[in-house]
C-alpha positions as CSV (number, residue, x, y, z in Angstrom):
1,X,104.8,92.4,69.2
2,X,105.4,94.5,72.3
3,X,102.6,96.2,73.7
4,X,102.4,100.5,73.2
5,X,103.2,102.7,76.0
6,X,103.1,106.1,76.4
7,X,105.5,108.2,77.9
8,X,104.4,112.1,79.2
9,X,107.4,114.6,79.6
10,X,106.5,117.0,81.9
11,X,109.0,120.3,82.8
12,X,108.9,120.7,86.8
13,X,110.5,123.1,88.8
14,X,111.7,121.2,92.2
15,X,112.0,117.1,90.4
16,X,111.9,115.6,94.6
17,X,108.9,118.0,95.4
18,X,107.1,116.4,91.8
19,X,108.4,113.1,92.6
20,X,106.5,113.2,96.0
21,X,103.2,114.8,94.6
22,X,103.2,111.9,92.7
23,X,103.7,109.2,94.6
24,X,101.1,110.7,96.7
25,X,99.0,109.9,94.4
26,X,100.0,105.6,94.8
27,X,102.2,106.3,91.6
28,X,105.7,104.8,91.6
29,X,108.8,106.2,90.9
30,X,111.3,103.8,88.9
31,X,114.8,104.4,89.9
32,X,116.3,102.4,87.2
33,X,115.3,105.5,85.2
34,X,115.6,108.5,88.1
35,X,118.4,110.6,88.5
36,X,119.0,114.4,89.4
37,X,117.7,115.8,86.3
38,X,115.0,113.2,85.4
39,X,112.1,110.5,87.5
40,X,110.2,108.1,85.7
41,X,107.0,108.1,87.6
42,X,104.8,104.8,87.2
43,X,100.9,104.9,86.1
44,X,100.7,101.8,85.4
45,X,102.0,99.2,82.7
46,X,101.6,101.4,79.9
47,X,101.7,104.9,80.8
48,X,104.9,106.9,82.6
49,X,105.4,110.3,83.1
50,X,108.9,111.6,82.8
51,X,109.2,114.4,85.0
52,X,112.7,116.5,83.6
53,X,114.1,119.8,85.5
54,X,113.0,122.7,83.9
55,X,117.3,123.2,83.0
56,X,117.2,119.6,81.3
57,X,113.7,119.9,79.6
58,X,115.3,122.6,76.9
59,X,117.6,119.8,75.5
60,X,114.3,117.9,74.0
61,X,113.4,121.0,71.9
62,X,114.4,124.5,70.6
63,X,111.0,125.7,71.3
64,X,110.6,127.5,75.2
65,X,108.7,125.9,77.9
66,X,105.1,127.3,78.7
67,X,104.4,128.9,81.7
68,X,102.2,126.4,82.6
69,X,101.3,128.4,86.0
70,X,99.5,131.4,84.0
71,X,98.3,129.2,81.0
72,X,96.9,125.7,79.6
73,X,99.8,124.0,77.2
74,X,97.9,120.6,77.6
75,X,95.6,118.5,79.4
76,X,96.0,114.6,80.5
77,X,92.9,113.1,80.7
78,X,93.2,109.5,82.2
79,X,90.4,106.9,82.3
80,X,89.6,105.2,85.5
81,X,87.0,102.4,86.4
82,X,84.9,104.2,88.7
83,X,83.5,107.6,89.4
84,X,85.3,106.3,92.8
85,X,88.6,106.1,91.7
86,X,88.3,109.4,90.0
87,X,87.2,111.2,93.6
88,X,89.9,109.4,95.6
89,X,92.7,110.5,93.2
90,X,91.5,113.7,92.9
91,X,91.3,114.2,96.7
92,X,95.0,112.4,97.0
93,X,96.3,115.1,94.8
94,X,94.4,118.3,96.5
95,X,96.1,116.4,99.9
96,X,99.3,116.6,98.0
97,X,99.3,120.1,96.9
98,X,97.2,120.9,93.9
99,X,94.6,123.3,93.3
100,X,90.8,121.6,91.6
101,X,89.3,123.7,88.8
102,X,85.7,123.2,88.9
103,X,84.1,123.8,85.5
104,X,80.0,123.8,86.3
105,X,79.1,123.8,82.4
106,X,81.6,121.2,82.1
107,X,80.9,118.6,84.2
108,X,77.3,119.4,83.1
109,X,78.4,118.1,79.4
110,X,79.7,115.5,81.1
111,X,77.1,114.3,83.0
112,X,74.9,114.3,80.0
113,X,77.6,112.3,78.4
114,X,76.9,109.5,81.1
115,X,80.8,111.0,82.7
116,X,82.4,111.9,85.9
117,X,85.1,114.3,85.7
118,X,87.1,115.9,88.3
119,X,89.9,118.2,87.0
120,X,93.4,119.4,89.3
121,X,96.1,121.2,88.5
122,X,99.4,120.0,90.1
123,X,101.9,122.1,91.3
124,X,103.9,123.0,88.1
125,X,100.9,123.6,86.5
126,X,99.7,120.3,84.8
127,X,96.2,120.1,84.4
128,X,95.2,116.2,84.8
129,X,91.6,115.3,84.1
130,X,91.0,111.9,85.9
131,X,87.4,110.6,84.4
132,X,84.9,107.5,84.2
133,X,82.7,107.0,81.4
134,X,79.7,104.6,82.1
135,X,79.2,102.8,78.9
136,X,79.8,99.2,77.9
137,X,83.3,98.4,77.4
138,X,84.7,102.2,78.5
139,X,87.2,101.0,81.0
């Protein structure tokens, strides 16, 4: 049986100045499934975003696109193994272009929780929320 993946669609604006915010990041772009209106971009073995021009996005649904630059419409949370990891990404993608929300009552939950959460906001909008949980068997 072949392992899940998961697959995020996300509506951008300018696809080469997403596709280079990401690989900012150390994500890939795969080319076999890149063109002008569409680029796979690469977490890792399971996980790809497909990042679709906001005039090519409309033909996966009736329903208008969010303004996602006055508005939440989702938010990616994404596991790492260190509180490390989450810092360094999070700095590579303020380097890159987006904008950090800080949350104090948040990351106060968090912390309580035994978490460390950093939260950006790339520059279509997307809010990612890159976190480690210390807990046996977490990450």
């Amino acid at each position: 049986m072949a392992s899940k993946m998961i697959f995020i669609n996300l509506p951008v604006a300018d696809l080469d100045r997403s596709k280079g915010f990401y690989e900012a990041l150390g994500w890939k772009v795969n080319q076999d499934f890149t063109d002008g209106n569409a680029a796979c971009i690469v977490i890792d073995d399971n996980i790809c975003l497909m990042l679709l021009t906001k005039d090519f996005f409309p033909t996966f649904s009736k329903r208008p696109i969010a303004d996602t630059k006055s508005a939440i419409h989702a938010a990616y949370a994404l596991s790492l193994g260190s509180a490390q990891e989450v810092d360094a990404l999070t700095e590579a993608a303020l380097a890159a272009g987006a904008t950090e929300e800080v949350n104090d009552d948040k990351r106060a939950q968090e912390a309580q929780a035994g978490m460390h959460g950093r939260t950006f906001i790339d520059p279509d909008g997307h809010q990612w929320e890159p976190f480690y949980m210390d807990y046996p068997g977490a990450n």
